[in-house]
C-alpha positions as CSV (number, residue, x, y, z in Angstrom):
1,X,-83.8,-83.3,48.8
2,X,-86.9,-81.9,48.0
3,X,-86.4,-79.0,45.0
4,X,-90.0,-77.5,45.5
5,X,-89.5,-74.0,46.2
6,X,-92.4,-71.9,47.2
7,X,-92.2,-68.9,46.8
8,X,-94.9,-66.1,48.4
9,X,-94.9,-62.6,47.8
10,X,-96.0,-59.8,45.4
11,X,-97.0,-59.6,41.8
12,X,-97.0,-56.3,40.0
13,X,-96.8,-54.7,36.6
14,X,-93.7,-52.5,36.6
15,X,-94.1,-49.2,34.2
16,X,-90.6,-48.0,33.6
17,X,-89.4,-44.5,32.2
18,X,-85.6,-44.0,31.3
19,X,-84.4,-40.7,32.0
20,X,-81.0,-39.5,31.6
21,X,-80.8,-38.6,35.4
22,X,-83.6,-39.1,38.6
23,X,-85.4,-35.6,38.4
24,X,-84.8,-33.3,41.7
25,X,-88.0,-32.5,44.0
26,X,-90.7,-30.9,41.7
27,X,-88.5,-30.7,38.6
28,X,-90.4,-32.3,35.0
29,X,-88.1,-34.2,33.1
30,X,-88.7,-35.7,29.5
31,X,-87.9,-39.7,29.3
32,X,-86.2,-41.4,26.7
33,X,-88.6,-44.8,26.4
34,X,-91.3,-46.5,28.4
35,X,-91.5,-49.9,29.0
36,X,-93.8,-51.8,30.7
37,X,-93.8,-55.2,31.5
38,X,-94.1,-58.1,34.4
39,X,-92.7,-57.6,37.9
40,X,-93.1,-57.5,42.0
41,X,-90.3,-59.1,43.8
42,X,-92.0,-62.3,44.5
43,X,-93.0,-63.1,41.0
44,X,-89.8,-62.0,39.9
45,X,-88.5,-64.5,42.0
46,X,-90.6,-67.1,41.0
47,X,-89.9,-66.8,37.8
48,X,-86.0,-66.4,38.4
49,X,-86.6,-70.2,39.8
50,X,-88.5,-71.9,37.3
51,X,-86.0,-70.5,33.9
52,X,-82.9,-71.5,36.6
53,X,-84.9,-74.9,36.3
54,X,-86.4,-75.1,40.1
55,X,-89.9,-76.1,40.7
56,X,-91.6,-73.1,41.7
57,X,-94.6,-72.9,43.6
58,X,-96.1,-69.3,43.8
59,X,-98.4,-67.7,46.7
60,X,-100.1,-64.3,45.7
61,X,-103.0,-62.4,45.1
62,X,-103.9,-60.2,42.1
63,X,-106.5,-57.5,40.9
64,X,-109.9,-58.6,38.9
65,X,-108.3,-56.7,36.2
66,X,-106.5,-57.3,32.9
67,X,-103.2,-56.9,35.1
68,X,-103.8,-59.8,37.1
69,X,-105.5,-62.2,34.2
70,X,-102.2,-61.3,32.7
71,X,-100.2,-62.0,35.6
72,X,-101.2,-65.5,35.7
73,X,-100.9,-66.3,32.4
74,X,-97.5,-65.1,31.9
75,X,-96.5,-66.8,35.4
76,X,-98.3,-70.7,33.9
77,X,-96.6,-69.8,30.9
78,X,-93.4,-70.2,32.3
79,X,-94.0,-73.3,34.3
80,X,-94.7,-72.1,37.6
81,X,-97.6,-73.5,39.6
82,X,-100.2,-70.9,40.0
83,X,-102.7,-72.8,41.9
84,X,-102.4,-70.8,44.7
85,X,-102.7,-67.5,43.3
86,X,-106.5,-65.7,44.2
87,X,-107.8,-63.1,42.7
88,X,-109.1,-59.8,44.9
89,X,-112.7,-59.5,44.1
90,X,-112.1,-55.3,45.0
91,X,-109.0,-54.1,45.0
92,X,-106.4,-53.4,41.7
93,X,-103.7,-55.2,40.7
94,X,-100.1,-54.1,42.4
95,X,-98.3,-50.9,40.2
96,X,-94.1,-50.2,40.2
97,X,-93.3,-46.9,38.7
98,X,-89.5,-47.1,37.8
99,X,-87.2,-45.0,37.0
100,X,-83.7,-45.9,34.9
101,X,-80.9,-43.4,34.9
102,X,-77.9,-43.0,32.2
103,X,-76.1,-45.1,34.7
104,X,-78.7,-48.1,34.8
105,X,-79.6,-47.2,38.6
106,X,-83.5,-47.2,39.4
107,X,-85.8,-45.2,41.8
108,X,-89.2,-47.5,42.4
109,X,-92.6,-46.6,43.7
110,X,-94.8,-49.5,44.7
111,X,-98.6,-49.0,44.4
112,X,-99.3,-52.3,46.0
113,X,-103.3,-53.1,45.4
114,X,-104.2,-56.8,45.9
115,X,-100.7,-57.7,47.3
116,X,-101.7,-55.6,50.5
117,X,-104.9,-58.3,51.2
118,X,-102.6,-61.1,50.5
119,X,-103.7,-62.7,54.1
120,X,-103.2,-65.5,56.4
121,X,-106.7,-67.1,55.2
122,X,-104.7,-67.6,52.2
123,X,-101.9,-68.4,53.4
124,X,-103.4,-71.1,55.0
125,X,-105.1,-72.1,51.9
126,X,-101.3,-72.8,51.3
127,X,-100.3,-74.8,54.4
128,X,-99.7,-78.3,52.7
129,X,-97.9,-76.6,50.2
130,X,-95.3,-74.6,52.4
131,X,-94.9,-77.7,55.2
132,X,-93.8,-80.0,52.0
133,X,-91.6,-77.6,49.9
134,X,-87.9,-77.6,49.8
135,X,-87.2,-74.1,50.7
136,X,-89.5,-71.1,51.2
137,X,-88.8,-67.3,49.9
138,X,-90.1,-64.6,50.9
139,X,-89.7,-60.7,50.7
140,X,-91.7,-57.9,52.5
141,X,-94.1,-56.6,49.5
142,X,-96.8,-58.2,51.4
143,X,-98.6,-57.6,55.0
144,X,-95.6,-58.1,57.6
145,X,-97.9,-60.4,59.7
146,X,-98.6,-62.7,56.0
147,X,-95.3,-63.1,56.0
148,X,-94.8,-64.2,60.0
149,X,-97.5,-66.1,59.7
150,X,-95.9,-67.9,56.6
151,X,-92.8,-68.4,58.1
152,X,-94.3,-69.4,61.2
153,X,-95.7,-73.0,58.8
154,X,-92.5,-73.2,57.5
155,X,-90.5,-73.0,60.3
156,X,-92.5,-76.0,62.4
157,X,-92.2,-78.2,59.3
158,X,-88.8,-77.4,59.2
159,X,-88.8,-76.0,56.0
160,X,-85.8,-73.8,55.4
161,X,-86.8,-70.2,55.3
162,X,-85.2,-67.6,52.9
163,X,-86.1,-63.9,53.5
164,X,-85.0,-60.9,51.3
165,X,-86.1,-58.2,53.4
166,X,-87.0,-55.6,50.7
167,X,-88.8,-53.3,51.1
168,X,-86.9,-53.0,54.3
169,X,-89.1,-52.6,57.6
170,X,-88.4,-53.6,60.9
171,X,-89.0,-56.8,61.7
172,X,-90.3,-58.8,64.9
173,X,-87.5,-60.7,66.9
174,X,-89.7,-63.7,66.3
175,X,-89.1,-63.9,62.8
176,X,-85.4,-63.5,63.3
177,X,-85.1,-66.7,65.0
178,X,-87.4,-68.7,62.1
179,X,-85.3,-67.8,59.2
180,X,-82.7,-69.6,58.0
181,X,-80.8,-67.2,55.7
182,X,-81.2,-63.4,55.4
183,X,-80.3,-61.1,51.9
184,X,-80.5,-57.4,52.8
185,X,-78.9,-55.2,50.5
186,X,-76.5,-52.1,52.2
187,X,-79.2,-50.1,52.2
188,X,-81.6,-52.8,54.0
189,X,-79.3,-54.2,56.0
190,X,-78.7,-50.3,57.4
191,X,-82.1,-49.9,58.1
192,X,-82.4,-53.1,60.0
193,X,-79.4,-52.6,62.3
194,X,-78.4,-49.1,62.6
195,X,-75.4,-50.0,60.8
196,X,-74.2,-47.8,57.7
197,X,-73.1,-50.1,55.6
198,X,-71.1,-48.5,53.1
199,X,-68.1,-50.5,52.5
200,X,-66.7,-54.5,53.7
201,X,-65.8,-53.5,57.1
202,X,-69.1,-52.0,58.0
203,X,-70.9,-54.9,56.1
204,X,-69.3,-57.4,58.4
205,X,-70.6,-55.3,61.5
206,X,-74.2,-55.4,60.0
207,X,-74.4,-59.5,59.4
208,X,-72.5,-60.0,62.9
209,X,-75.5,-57.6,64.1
210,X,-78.0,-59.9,62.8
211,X,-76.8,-63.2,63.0
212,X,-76.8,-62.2,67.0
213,X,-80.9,-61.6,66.2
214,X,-81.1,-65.3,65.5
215,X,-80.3,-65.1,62.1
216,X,-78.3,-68.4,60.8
217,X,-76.6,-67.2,57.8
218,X,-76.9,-63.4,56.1
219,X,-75.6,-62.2,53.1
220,X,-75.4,-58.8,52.3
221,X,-75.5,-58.0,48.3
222,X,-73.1,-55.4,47.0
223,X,-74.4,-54.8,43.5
224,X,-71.4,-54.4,41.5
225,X,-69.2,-55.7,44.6
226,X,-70.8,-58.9,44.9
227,X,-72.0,-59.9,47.8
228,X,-70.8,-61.4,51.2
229,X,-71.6,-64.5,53.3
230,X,-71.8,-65.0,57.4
231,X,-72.0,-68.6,58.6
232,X,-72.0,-67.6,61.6
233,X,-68.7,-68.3,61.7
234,X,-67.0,-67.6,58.7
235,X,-66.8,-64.3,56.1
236,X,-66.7,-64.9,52.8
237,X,-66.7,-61.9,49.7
238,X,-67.9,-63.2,46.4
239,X,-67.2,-61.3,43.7
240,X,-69.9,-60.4,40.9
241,X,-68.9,-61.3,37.4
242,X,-67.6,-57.9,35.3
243,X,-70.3,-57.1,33.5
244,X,-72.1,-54.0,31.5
245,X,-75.0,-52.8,33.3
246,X,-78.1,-51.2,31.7
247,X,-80.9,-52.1,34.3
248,X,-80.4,-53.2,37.5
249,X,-83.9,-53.2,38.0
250,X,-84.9,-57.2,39.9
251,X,-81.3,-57.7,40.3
252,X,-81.5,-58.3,43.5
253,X,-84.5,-61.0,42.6
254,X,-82.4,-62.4,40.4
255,X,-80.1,-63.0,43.2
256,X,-82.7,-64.3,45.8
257,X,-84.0,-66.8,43.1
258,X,-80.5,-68.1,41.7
259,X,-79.7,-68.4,45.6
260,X,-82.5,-71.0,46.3
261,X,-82.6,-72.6,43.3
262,X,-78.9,-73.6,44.3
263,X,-79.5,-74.5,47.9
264,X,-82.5,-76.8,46.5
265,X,-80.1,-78.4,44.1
266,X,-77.8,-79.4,46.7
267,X,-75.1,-76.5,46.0
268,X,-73.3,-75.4,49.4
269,X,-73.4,-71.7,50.5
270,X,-70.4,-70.5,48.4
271,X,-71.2,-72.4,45.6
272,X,-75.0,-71.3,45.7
273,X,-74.3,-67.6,45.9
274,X,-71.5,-67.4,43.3
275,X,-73.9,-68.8,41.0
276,X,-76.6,-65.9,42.4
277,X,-74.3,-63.9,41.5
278,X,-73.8,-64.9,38.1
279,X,-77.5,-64.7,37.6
280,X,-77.9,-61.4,39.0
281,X,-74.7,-60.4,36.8
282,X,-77.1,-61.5,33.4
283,X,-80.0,-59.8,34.6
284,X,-78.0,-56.4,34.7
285,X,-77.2,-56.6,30.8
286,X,-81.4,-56.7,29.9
287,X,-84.3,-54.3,30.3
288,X,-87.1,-54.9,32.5
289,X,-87.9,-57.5,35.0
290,X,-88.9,-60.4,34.5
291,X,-87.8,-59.8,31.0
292,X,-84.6,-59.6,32.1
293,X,-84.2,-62.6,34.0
294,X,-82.1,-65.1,32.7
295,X,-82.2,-68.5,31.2
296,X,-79.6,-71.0,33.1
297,X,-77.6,-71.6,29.9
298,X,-77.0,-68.1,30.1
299,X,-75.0,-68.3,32.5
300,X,-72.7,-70.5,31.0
301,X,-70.5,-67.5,29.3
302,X,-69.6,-66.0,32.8
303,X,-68.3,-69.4,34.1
């Protein structure tokens, strides 16, 4: 099996503020720290893959600022292939403003710059790329029609597809039927069926309710929970490793990362998302994002 994973999304730098509690509407509160640091759910993810010891392959477009020339060295630093990264001649590098509550849950604001004119031309500077790789990931940081387009490669070269539909958005039927596994969170996977899902019963409604969109496998993440698995035929709930939480910030790309990385090692589904969950469960214990993803002998004390 091929391991190449390529991965196409967002890159931002993520300037985070923790405050005992989120402010209410036009209240000023006083922080604790500021940290600021790498981040954007696809580099996140990208980088998730190549410290899990995949072969990452990264799509994305930065600001002609010090933001993006630091984006790229960071991201070759860590082994990931940054040949297809392009630089926006015009617009700035993609901002997250983040906040981190007392009980390590985050509010983010994306300013998205040069991730907005990530575009098909590039994308189809990308095409060998995406028809040879292993897997593709995705998430919706970038233009909705990018990431059609994307999958639309993918999909005829019979590529598996992996989309972690944050932030969520609706999405065309057409892209339902090209993608091989979804990873909504509750809240996503409400907004993309009309489904509250607050608790395992009304999870299994929402990933019934889009596995019938064309979906072949969805798995809803449940922080804390864990997450669970739809075949298509089967329900499985695995449970996160107990852990102490300080930032949950990237969890979730953590997850989406470890997920693939599995699936490209040869793992099967329960296998694969026990051990995203295991990632995801490290990640919770550090600060930051990237600088919180983990290393995979990390993961060796939660086994």
């Amino acid at each position: 099996m091929n391991k190449t994973i390529v991965i196409i999304g967002s890159s931002n730098t993520d300037m985070v503020i923790r405050t005992p509690r989120f402010p209410a509407r036009g209240e000023t509160l006083i922080g604790k720290d500021f940290l600021m640091n790498a981040g954007g759910k696809g580099a996140n993810q990208a980088v998730t893959v190549a410290r899990l010891g995949g072969n990452a392959v990264f799509v994305c477009r930065t600001g002609n600022d010090v933001f993006g020339e630091d984006t790229v060295r960071l991201l070759t630093n860590e082994g990931i292939n940054t040949s297809y990264i392009r630089t926006d001649s015009e617009g700035a590098s993609g901002v997250a403003i983040i906040t981190v509550n007392n009980a390590a849950e985050n509010t983010i604001v994306v300013a998205p710059g040069a991730n907005a004119q990530l575009n098909v031309l590039q994308i189809e500077e990308a095409r060998e790329a995406i028809s040879a790789a292993g897997y593709a990931l995705m998430q919706l940081e970038i233009p909705l029609d990018t990431v059609t387009y994307a999958a639309k490669i993918a999909f005829e070269s019979k590529v598996p597809i992996v989309l972690n539909p944050a932030p969520a958005a609706t999405l065309p039927d057409e892209l339902y039927k090209m993608i091989s596994i979804i990873t909504p969170n509750e809240k996503e996977a409400t907004v993309l069926t009309g489904i509250e899902v607050t608790d395992p019963v009304s999870a299994r409604r929402a990933a019934r309710a889009l596995a019938g969109k064309g979906v072949s496998v969805v798995i809803i993440t449940m922080g804390r929970e864990g997450a669970l698995l739809y075949d298509g035929h089967t329900f499985t709930h695995i449970k996160a490793p107990a852990v102490k939480a300080v930032d949950t910030t990237a969890a979730g790309d953590v997850f989406n990362g470890a997920l693939v990385v599995g699936l490209s090692e040869g793992m099967d589904l329960v296998d694969a998302v026990t051990f995203a969950c295991q990632a995801s469960a490290v990640s919770v214990t550090k600060r930051g994002a990237q600088k919180s993803v983990p290393y995979r002998n990390e993961l060796a004390a939660l086994v």
